[in-house]
Every structure is written in C-alpha cells, then in structure tokens.
C-alpha positions in Angstrom: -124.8 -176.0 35.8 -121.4 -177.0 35.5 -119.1 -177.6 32.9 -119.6 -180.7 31.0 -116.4 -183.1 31.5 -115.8 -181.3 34.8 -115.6 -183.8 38.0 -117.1 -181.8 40.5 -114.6 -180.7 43.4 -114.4 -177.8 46.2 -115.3 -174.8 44.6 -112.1 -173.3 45.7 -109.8 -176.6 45.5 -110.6 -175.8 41.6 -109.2 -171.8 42.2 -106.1 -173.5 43.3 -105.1 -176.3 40.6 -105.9 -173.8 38.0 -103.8 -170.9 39.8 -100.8 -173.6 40.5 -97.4 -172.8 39.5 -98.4 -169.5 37.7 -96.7 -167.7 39.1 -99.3 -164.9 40.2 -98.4 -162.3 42.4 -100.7 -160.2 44.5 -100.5 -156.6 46.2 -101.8 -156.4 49.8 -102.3 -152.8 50.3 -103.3 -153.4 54.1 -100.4 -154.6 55.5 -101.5 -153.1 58.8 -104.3 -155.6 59.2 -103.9 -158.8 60.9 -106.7 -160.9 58.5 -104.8 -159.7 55.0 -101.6 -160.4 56.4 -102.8 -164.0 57.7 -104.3 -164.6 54.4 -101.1 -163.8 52.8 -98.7 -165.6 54.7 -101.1 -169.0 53.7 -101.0 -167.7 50.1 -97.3 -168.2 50.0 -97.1 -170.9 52.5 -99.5 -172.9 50.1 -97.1 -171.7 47.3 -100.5 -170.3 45.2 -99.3 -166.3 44.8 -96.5 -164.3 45.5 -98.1 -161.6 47.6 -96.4 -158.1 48.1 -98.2 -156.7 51.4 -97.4 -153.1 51.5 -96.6 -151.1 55.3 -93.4 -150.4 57.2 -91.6 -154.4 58.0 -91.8 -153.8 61.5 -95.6 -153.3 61.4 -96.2 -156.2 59.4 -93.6 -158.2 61.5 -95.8 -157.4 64.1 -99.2 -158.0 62.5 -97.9 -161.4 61.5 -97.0 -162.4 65.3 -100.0 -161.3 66.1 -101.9 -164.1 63.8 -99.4 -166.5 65.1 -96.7 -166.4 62.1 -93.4 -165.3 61.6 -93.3 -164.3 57.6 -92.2 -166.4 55.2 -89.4 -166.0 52.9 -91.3 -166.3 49.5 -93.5 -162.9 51.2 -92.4 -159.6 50.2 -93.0 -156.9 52.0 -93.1 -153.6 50.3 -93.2 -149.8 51.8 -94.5 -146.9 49.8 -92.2 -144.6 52.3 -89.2 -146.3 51.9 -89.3 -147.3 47.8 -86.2 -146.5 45.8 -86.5 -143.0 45.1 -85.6 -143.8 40.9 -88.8 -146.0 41.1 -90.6 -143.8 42.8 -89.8 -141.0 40.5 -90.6 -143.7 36.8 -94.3 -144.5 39.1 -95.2 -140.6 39.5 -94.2 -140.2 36.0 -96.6 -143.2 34.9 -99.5 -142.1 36.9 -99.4 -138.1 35.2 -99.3 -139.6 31.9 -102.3 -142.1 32.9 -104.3 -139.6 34.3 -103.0 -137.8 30.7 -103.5 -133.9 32.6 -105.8 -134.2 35.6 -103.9 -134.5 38.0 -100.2 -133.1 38.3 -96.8 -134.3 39.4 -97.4 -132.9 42.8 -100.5 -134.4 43.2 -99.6 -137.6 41.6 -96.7 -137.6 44.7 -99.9 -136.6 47.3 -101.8 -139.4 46.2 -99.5 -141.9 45.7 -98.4 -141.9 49.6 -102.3 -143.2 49.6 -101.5 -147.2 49.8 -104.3 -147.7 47.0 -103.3 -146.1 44.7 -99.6 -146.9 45.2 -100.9 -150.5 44.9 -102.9 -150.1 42.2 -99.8 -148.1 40.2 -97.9 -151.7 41.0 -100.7 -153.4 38.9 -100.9 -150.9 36.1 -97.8 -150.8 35.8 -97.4 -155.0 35.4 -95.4 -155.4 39.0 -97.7 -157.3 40.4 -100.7 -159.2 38.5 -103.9 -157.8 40.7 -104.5 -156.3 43.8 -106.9 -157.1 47.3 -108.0 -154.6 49.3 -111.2 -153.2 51.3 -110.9 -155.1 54.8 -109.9 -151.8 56.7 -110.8 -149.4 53.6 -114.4 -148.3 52.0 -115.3 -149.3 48.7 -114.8 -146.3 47.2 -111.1 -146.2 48.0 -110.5 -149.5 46.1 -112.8 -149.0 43.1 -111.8 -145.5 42.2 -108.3 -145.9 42.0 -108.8 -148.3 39.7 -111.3 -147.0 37.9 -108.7 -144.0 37.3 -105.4 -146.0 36.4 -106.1 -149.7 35.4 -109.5 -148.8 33.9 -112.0 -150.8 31.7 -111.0 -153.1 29.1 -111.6 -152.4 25.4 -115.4 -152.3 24.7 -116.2 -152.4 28.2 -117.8 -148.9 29.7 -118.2 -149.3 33.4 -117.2 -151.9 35.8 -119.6 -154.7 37.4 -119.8 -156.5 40.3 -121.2 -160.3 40.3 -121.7 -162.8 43.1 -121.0 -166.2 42.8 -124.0 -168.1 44.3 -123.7 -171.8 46.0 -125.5 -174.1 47.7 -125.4 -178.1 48.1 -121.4 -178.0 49.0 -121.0 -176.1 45.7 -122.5 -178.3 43.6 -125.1 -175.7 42.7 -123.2 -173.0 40.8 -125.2 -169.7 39.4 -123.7 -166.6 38.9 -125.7 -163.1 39.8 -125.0 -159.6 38.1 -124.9 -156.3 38.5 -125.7 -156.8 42.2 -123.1 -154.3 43.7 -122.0 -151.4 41.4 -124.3 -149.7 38.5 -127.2 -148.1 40.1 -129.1 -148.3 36.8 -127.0 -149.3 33.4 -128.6 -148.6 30.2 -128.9 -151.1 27.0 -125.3 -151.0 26.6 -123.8 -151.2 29.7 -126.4 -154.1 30.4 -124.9 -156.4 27.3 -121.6 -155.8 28.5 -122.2 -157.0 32.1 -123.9 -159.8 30.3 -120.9 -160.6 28.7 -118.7 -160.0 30.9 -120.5 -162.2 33.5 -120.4 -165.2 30.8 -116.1 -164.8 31.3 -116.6 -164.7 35.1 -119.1 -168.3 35.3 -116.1 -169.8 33.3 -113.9 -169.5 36.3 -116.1 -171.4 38.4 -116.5 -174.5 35.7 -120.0 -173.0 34.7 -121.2 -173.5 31.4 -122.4 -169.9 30.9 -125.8 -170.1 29.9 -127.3 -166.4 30.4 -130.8 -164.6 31.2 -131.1 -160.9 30.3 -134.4 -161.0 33.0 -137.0 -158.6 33.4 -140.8 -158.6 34.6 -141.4 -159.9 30.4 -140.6 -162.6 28.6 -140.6 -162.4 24.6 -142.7 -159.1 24.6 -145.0 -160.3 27.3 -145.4 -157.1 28.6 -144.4 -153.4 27.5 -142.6 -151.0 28.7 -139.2 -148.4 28.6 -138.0 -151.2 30.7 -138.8 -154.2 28.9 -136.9 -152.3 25.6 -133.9 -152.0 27.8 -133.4 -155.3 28.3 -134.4 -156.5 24.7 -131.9 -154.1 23.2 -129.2 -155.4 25.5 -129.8 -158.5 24.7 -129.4 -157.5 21.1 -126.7 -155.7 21.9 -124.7 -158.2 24.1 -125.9 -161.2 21.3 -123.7 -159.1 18.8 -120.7 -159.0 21.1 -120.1 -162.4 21.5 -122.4 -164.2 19.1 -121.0 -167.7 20.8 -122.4 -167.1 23.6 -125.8 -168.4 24.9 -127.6 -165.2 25.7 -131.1 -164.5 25.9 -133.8 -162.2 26.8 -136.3 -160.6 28.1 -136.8 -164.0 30.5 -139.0 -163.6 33.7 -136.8 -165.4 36.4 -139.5 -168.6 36.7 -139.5 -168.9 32.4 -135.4 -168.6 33.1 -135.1 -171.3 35.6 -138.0 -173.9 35.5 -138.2 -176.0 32.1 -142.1 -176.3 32.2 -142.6 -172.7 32.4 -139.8 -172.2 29.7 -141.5 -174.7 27.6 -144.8 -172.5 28.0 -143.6 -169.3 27.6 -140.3 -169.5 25.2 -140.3 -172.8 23.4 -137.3 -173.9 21.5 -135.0 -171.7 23.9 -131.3 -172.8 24.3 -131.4 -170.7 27.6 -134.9 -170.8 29.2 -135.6 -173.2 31.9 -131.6 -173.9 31.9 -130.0 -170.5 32.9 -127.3 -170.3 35.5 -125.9 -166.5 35.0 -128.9 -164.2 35.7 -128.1 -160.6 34.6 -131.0 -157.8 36.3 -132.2 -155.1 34.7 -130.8 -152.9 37.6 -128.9 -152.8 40.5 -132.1 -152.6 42.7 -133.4 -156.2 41.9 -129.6 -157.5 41.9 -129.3 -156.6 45.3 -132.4 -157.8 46.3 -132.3 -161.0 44.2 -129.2 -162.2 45.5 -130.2 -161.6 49.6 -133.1 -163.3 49.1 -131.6 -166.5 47.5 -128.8 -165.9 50.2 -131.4 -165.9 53.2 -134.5 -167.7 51.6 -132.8 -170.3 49.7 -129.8 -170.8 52.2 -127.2 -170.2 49.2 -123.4 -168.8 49.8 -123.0 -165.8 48.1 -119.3 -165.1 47.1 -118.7 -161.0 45.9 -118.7 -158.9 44.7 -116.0 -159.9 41.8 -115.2 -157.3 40.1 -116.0 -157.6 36.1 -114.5 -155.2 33.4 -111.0 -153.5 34.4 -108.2 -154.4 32.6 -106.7 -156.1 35.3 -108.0 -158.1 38.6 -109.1 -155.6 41.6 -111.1 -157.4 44.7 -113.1 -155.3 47.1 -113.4 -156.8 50.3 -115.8 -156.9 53.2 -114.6 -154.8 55.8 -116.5 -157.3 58.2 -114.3 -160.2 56.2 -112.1 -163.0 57.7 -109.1 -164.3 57.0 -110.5 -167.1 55.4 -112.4 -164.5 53.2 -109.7 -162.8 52.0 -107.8 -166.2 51.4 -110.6 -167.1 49.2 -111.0 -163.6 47.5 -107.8 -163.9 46.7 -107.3 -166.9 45.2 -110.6 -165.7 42.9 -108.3 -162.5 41.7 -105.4 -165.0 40.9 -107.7 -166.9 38.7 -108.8 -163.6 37.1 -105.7 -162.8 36.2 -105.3 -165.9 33.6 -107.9 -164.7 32.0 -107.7 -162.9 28.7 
C-alpha cells in the first residue's frame, strides 16, 4: 500500500517533514471564524505555512482571544476593505482579463469585496501558494471561484474530489475518487480523475496502483457502462503510460489476489489496488461511507484534484484540528508539479 523504502510514520507527521522549510503560504478567507484562525495561528507557531487570514485586525484579534491566543508575528492578517488601493486596482484588472469579458470592471470590484474570490485572486495571482476555506461558507462558494480564476490544469477538464481512506493508525492507505464532485463523468473525464488520483496517493507515500472499477471485469459483462469505463481506462493508460492503471475491475477482482488470480490473471493491478476510481459519483459516495461506517476507516476529503493550484473545501461541521490537517494537505499540494 505504501511506498516501498518508506518507514511508516503519522500520516500527517509525513505532511509536515515534506512541507518543512518551504516556505508555503496559505490564505484563510474566514478570518471571522474561531477554528480557521486557531488552525492558523498553530500553522505558524509550528513554522509549517505562512498563513494570510483575511478580515478586519480587530476581528481576528478578537477571534484569536477567543481560542486562547494572541497572534503571532510570523501571521499576517490581510483586509480586502482596507488593501492598498494601487493593488486593489492591478487585482480588478487581473480578474477582467481572467474572466477574458464575462464579467466587467464593475463587477469584478462587486465580487471581489466577496472574501473568496478576493482570496482566490491572491492565489491566481501567485501571492499566496493555495487557499482553505468552507468552515463558515457552502461548497459552492469555494469551488466556483476557483473554478472561474485558478481553473484546471492543462489536459485536465473538470475538477475531482478524492478521499484519503485509513485505518490501522494509518497504516492502511487507499485512496477513493470521484466521491464528491462529478455527478456522472464521461470516458474522458473518468481517465483524468484516474490520473489525477495516481498524483494525489503519492502525497500520502502510496504506491499508486489504480482500478478503473465497474460491475465487469475484462468484458465480464456488457453494457454503455461497462464501455465507459474500458475506454477510460484506455484513455487514462495513454496519458500517463507509467502508470499502473487498469480496468474494468469488479472491486473484489481489484482487492483480493485469489479472485484477481481467477478473474484477471497476470494483472499488475488486480488483487493489489489501493486507488479505486468509480464509475460515478453515486457509488463514490456510497463506497467511501460504507468503508467509513462498515469498515471503521478515516476518511480524509474531499481534496480537491485538477486546478492549477491547491483549493481545500472544508466541512462546515470541521474542527480546528480539521482544518489544521486540511491544511497542511494543501501545503503539500502545492509542491507538486
């Protein structure tokens, strides 16, 4: 499961040595809530980020006291109503010529008094190296933002969302995807999750070994579905032909060896997988709840797979420790190519 050579530590003792003296820095739009700002002020304490929490000082002062800390110097706090006016004027001017004539300068003002987007503008616009948000806002007001100004990378159509799964104090590493965003991707978007989701194990010291599954394995059964998922696995096989990818794998041929041995002999990824792309978002969700409550695994997500930049969606039921550990998972991101 994991990485061969890798002693086996903390899940999230790993974030941190590989984040260490990088140099990341992180925008908090939601400096009004008394979790992010915790979360922060132990980021910089712990000397991992540099976080930028966005709101007026006095209200972050105050939500600061009100965890039981004063801020700390290496913290900057950052007010959209108060930024330079020249700065202000170079960030409208970015976000009219990213939006390239849907939305105008007057708008692009409007909607960059919305702390999301005046985060996200930070990110775009290299200030800051990713962004956290979500504790006090929906997902929509995270994910659209960026789907609008940072957007996909090169070859990469949509956004995904993947959970990390653990069990066994992290010992047990898989990695779960689309489980959170695309409703139902076609053969396309399907490869490029699956590669995408290959990038995101590697974070976690998994040795990415992927299953494109489906209700078939190797033409088992027939169906429009079944040639979705055969075609993406085509498809994502082409994209990164170094990668161990394979499909269509029922989840038992995917997992157990004897039933991999039965069903797709001589397989490199059968009975061995440990990221497990679904045909849909349906089955993602359901997949990873049921391992969550049946299996008793820890399911960290959604991470956000794609943009050209780290954005993390948060819970808006999270805790501190949550958004702690969120964030040192966008920090890690952000070395990433």
């Amino acid at each position: 499961m994991l990485n061969k050579g890798v002693t086996v530590m903390d899940l999230f003792e790993s974030l941190k040595a590989k984040i260490s003296g990088k140099n990341i820095s992180l925008v908090f739009p939601e400096g009004s809530d008394v979790r992010v700002v915790e979360a922060a002020i132990r980021l910089a304490q712990d000397d991992l980020v540099k976080p930028v929490v966005l709101g007026a000082q006095d209200v972050v002062s105050a939500t600061a006291k009100e965890a039981g800390f004063e801020l700390p110097a290496n913290l900057e706090v950052l007010d959209p109503k108060t930024y330079p006016q020249a700065d202000f004027d170079e960030m409208v001017a970015a976000f009219v010529e990213r939006r390239k004539g849907k939305n105008t300068e007057e708008q692009a003002r409007q909607m960059l008094q919305d702390e999301n987007y005046f985060g996200t503008m930070l990110v775009y616009m290299k200030k800051v190296d990713g962004l956290v948000s979500g504790a006090i806002h929906p997902t929509g007001d995270t994910v659209r933002p960026a789907l609008q100004l940072v957007k996909t990378k090169p070859g990469v159509s949509r956004t995904s969302g993947a959970f990390l799964m653990t069990r066994n104090n992290d010992t047990e590493r898989y990695l779960f995807a689309d489980c959170a965003i695309n409703i139902n991707p076609d053969a396309q978007a399907l490869a490029e999750i699956a590669v995408e989701s290959a990038k995101t194990a590697r974070l976690f010291d998994i040795d990415p070994k992927v299953a494109m599954l489906s209700f078939s394995t190797k033409g088992s059964a027939k169906s429009d579905e079944v040639t979705k998922v055969q075609e993406a696995t085509k498809i994502a096989q082409e994209l990164a032909p170094d990668e161990a990818i394979e499909g269509e794998l029922q989840f038992d041929a995917s997992f157990v060896a004897e039933v991999a041995a039965q069903k797709a002999p001589g397989s490199k990824v059968a009975g061995q997988a440990n990221v497990f792309v679904f045909p849909e978002l349906q089955s993602g969700n359901i997949g990873y709840k049921m391992a969550q409550r049946f299996g008793n695994f820890k399911a960290v997500g959604p991470i956000l797979q794609g943009l050209n930049a780290p954005i993390s969606d948060l819970s808006r039921g999270c805790s501190a420790q949550e958004v702690y550990d969120v964030s040192l998972i966008t920090a890690a991101q952000a070395l990433q190519d």
